[in-house]
VOTIVEX-467275 format. One line per 8 residues: number of its first residue (from 0); for each residue x, y, z of N, C-alpha, C. Coordinates in pm, whole numbers. Example, Ala and Ser with C-alpha at 12.3 -4.5 7.8 and 13.67 -1.06 7.14 Angstrom:
// VOTIVEX-467275
0> 1319:-569:780:1230:-450:780:1320:-330:780 ~ 1285:-225:708:1367:-106:714:1290:3:787
This chain:
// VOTIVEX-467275
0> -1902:-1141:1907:-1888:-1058:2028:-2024:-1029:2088 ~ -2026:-1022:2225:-2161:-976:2249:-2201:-875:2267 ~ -2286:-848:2235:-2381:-694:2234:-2341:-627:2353 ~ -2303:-427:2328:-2283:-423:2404:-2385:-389:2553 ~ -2362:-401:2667:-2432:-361:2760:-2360:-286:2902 ~ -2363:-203:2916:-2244:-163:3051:-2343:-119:3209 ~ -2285:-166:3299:-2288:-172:3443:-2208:-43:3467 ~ -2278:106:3512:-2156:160:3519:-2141:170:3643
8> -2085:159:3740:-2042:197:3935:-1946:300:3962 ~ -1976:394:4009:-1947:521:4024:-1914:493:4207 ~ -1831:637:4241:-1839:672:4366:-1693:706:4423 ~ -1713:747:4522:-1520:807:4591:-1488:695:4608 ~ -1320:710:4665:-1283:633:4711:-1298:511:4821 ~ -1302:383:4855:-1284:356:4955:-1413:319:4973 ~ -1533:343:4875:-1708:292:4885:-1731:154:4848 ~ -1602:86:4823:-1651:-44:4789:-1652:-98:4617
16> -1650:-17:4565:-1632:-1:4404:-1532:-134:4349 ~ -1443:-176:4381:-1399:-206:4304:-1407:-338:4328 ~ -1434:-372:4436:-1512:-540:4487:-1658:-614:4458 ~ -1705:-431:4462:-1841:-505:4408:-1822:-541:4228 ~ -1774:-440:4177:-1783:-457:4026:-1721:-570:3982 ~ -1620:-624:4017:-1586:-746:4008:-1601:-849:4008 ~ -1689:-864:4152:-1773:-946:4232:-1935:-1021:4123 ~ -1933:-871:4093:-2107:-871:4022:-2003:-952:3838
24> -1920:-864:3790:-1877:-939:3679:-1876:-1100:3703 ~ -1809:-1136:3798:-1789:-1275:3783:-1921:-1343:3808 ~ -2035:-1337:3868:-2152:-1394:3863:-2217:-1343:3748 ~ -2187:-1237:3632:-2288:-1231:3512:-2211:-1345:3393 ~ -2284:-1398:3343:-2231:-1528:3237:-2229:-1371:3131 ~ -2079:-1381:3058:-2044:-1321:2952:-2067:-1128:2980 ~ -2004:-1105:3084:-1949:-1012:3156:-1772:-949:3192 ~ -1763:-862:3133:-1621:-858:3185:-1605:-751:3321
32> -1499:-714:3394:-1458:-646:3503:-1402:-524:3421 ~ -1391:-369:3454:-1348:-288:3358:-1328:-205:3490 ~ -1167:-191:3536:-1116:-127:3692:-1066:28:3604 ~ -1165:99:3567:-1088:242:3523:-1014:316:3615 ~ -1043:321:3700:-953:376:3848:-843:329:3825 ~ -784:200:3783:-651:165:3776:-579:204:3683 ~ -678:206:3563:-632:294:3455:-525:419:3466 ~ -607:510:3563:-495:619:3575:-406:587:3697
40> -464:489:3781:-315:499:3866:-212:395:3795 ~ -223:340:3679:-121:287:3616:-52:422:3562 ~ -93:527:3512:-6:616:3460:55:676:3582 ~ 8:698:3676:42:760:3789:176:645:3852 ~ 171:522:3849:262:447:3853:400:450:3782 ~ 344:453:3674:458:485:3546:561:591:3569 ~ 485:701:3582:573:811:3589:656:835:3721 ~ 622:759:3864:673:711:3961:752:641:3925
48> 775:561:3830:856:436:3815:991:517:3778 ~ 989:608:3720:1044:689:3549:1104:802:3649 ~ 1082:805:3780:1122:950:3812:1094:1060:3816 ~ 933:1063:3766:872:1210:3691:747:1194:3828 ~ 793:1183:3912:701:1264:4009:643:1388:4016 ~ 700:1502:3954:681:1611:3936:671:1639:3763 ~ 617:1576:3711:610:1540:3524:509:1690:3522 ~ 510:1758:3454:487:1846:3391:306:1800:3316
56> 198:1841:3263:133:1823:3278:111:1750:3105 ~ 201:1780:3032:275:1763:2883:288:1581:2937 ~ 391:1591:2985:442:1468:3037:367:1368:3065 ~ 262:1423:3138:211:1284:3207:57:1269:3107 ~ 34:1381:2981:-85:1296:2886:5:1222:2799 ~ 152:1238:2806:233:1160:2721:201:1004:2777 ~ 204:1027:2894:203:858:2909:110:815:2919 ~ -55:920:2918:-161:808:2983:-182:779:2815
64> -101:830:2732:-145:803:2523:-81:658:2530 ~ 68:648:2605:59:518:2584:68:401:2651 ~ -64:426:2764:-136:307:2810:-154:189:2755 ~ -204:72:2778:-263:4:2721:-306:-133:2797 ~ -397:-172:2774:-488:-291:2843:-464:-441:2772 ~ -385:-575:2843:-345:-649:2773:-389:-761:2912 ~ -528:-792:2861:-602:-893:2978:-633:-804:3128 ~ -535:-897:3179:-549:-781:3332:-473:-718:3398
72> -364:-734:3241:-212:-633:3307:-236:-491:3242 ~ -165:-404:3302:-162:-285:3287:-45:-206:3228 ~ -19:-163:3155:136:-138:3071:93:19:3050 ~ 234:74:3034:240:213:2989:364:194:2915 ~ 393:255:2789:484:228:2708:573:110:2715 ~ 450:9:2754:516:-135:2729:547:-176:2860 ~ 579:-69:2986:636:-97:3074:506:-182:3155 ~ 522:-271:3262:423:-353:3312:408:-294:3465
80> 315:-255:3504:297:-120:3607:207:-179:3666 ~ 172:-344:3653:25:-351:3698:48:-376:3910 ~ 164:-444:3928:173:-498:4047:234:-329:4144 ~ 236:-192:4103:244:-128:4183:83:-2:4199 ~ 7:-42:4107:-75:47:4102:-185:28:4277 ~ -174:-17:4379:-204:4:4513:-116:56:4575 ~ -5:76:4528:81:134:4637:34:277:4716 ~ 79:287:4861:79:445:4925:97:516:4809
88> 211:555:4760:251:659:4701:167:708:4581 ~ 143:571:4463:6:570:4390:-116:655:4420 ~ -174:615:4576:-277:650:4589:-255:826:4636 ~ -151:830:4678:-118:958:4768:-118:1087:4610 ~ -107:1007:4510:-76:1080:4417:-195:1115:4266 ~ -268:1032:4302:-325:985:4134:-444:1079:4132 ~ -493:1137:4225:-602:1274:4176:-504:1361:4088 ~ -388:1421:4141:-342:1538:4087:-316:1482:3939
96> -260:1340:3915:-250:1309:3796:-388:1308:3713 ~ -510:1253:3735:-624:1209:3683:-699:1335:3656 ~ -662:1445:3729:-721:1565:3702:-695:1645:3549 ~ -548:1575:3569:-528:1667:3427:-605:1624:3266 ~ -672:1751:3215:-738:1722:3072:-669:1609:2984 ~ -596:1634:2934:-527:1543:2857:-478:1357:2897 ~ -467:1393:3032:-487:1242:3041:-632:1186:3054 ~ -700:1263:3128:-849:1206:3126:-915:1215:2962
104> -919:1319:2888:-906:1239:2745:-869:1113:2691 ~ -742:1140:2707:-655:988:2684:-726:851:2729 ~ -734:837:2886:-775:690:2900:-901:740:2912 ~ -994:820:2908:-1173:761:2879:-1181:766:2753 ~ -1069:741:2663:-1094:720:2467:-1048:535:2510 ~ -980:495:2563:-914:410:2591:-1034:327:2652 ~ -1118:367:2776:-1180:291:2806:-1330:258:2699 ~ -1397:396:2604:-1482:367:2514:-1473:294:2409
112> -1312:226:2381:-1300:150:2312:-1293:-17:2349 ~ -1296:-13:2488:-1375:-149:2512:-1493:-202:2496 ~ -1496:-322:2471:-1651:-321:2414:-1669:-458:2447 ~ -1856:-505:2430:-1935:-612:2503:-1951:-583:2660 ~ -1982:-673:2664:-2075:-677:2859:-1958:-643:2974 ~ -1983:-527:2984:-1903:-445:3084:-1949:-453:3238 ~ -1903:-487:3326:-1899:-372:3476:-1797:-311:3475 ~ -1841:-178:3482:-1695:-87:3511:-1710:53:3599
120> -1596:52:3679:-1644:138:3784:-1566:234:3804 ~ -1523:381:3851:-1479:466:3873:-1561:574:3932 ~ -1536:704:3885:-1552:789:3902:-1655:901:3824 ~ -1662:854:3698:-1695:934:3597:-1758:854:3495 ~ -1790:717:3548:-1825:649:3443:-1958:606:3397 ~ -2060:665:3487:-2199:656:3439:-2235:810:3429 ~ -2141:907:3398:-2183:1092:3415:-2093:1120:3279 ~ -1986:1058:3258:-1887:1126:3112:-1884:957:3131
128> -1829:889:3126:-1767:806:2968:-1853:724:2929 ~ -1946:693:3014:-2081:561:2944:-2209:641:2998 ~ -2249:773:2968:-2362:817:2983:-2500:743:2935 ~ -2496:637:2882:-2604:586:2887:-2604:444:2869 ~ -2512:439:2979:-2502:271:3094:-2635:236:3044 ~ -2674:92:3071:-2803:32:3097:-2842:41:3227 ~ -2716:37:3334:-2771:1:3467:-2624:165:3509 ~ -2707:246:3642:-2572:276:3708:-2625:293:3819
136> -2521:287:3896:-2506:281:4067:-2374:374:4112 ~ -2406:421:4233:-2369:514:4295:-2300:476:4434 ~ -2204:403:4447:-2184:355:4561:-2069:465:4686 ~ -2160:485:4812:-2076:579:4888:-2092:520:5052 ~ -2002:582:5123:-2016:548:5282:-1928:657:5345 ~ -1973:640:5445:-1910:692:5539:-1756:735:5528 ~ -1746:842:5560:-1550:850:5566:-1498:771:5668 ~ -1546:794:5767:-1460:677:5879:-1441:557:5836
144> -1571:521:5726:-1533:347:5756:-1470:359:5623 ~ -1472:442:5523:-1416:440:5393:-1235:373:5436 ~ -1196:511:5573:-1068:479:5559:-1014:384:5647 ~ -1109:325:5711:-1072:219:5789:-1027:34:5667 ~ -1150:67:5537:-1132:-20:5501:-1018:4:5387 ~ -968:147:5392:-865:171:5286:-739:129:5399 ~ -743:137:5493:-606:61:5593:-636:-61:5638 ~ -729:-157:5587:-732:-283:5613:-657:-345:5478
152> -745:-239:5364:-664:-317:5272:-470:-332:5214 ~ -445:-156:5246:-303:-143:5265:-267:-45:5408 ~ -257:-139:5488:-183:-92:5636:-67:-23:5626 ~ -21:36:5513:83:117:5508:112:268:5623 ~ -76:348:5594:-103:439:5709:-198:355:5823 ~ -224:465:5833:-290:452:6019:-437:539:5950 ~ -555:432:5973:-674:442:5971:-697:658:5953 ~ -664:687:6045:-664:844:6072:-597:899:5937
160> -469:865:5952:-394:881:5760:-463:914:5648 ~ -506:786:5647:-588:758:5510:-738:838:5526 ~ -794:920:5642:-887:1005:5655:-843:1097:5556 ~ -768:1167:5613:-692:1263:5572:-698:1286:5419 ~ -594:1162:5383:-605:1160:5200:-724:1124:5140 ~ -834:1043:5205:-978:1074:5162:-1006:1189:5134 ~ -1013:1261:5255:-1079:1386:5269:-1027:1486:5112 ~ -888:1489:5119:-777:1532:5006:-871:1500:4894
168> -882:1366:4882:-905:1302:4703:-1075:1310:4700 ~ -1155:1369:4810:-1257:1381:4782:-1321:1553:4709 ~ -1228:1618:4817:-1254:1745:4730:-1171:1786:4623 ~ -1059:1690:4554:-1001:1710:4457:-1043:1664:4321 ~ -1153:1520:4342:-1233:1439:4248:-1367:1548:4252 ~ -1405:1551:4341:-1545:1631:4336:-1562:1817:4237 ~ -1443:1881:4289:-1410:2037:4265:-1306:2004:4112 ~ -1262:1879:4054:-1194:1948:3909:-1280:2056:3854
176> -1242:2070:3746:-1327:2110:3621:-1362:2006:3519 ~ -1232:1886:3495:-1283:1847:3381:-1343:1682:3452 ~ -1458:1671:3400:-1532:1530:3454:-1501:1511:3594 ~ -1540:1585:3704:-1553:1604:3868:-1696:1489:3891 ~ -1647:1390:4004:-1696:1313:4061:-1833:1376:4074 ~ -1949:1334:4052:-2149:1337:4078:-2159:1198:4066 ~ -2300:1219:4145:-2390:1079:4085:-2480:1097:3967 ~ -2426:1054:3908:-2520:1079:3759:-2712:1075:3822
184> -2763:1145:3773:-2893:1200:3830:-2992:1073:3826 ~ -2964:959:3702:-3059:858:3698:-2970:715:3756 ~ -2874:734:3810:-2811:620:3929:-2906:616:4072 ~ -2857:444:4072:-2887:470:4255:-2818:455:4322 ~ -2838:545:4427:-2784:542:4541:-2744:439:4629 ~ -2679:400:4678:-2664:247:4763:-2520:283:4883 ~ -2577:327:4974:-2474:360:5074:-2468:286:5152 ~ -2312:197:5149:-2270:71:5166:-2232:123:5318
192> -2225:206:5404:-2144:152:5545:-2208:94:5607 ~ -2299:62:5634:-2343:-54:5699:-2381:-196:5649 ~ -2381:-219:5537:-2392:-337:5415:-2244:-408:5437 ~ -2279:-537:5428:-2163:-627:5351:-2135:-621:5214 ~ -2030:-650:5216:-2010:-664:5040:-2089:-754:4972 ~ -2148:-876:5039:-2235:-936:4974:-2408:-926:4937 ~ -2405:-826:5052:-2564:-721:5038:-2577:-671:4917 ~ -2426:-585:4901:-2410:-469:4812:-2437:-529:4681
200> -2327:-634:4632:-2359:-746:4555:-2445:-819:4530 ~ -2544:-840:4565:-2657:-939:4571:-2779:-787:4495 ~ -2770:-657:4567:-2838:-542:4507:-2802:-537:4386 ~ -2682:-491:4353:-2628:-484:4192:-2698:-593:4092 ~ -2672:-694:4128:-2663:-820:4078:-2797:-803:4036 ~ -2914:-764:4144:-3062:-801:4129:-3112:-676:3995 ~ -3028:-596:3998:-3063:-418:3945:-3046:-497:3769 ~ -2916:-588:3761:-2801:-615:3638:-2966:-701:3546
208> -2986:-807:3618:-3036:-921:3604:-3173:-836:3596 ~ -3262:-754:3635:-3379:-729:3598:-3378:-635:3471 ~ -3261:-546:3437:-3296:-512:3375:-3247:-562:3228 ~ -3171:-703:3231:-3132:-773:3111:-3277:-840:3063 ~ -3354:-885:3190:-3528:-933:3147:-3570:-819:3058 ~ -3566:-736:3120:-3630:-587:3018:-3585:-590:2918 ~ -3493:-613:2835:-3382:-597:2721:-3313:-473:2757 ~ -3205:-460:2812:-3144:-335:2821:-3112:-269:2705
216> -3081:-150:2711:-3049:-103:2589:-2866:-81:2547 ~ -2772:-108:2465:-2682:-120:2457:-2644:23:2465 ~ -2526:67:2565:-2440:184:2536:-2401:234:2430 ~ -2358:208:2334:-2355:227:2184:-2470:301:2157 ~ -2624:286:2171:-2718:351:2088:-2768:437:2190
């Protein structure tokens, strides 16, 4: 297995996160993609699936316990949740779920038990679950264009809409109590609204790659 090393990419919604980390995985030789954001909107899916829209707060660390990661599908008690975790309703929903203690326990034990050459990006993942990433980045933009590119990608709302639930999931990620959205103090900054994704990418990439020359130091120690 290879040593480990983690990429961590942080930032709200809608900054580009989950294209770049991907993006940058597939150009590192012996790199994997690690989408923690989906993580909980797979539980947040689940319990949509199940009827428990209104799940009790019992309920829904019940299901993020039995998550589980099988390649690049996404399962919750076996059930396969991976093809609804973009949905409106998903997104309209998965702060109030992700907020709660017990599930955010649950899947950041889930995600520290992945291991080798990581990019992985969320919310919390170079501040609580990989505090000492080799590399972290901070990726943010603009709200306008955040939700313009959150209705390019699902046209379900209207550009203005998806302001709205930005605005919602920004002071709901930012104001929890338990692991609330920061930029971890030794990330950089990289505020993508005016960048292409391949700018953004080509930065990461250069940040990944200089500091593997250095010998990074593995998350583990």
């Amino acid at each position: 297995m290879s040593e480990d090393f983690v990429v961590a990419i942080d930032g709200p919604a809608g900054a580009g996160k989950s294209t770049v980390a991907r993006r940058v995985a597939e150009r590192l030789e012996g790199f994997r993609y690690l989408d923690t954001g989906a993580m909980y909107r797979a539980v947040t899916a689940y319990l949509l699936r199940i009827d428990k829209g209104n799940a009790s707060e019992e309920e829904m660390g019940r299901a993020a316990e039995g998550l589980s990661l099988e390649g690049e599908r996404l399962l919750v008690h076996g059930m396969d949740v991976t093809g609804d975790i973009r949905s409106a309703a998903v997104t309209a929903d998965v702060s109030r779920v992700s907020a709660v203690p017990r599930v955010r326990r649950a899947v950041q034990g889930k995600q520290r038990a992945v291991r080798g050459r990581l990019v992985a990006e969320g919310r919390d993942i170079g501040s609580v679950v990989f505090p000492q990433a080799a590399v972290k980045v901070y990726l943010d933009a603009a709200l306008d264009e955040r939700a313009r590119r959150r209705h390019k990608q699902v046209p379900e709302f209207s550009a203005d809409e998806y302001k709205g639930q930005l605005e919602r999931r920004d002071r709901l990620d930012s104001t929890r109590e338990d692991s609330p959205l920061v930029k971890a103090e030794d990330a950089l900054l990289i505020d993508t609204t005016n960048l292409t994704i391949e700018q953004v990418v080509g930065r990461v990439e250069a940040l990944v790659r200089e500091r593997l020359r250095r010998g990074g130091r593995s998350a583990a120690e």
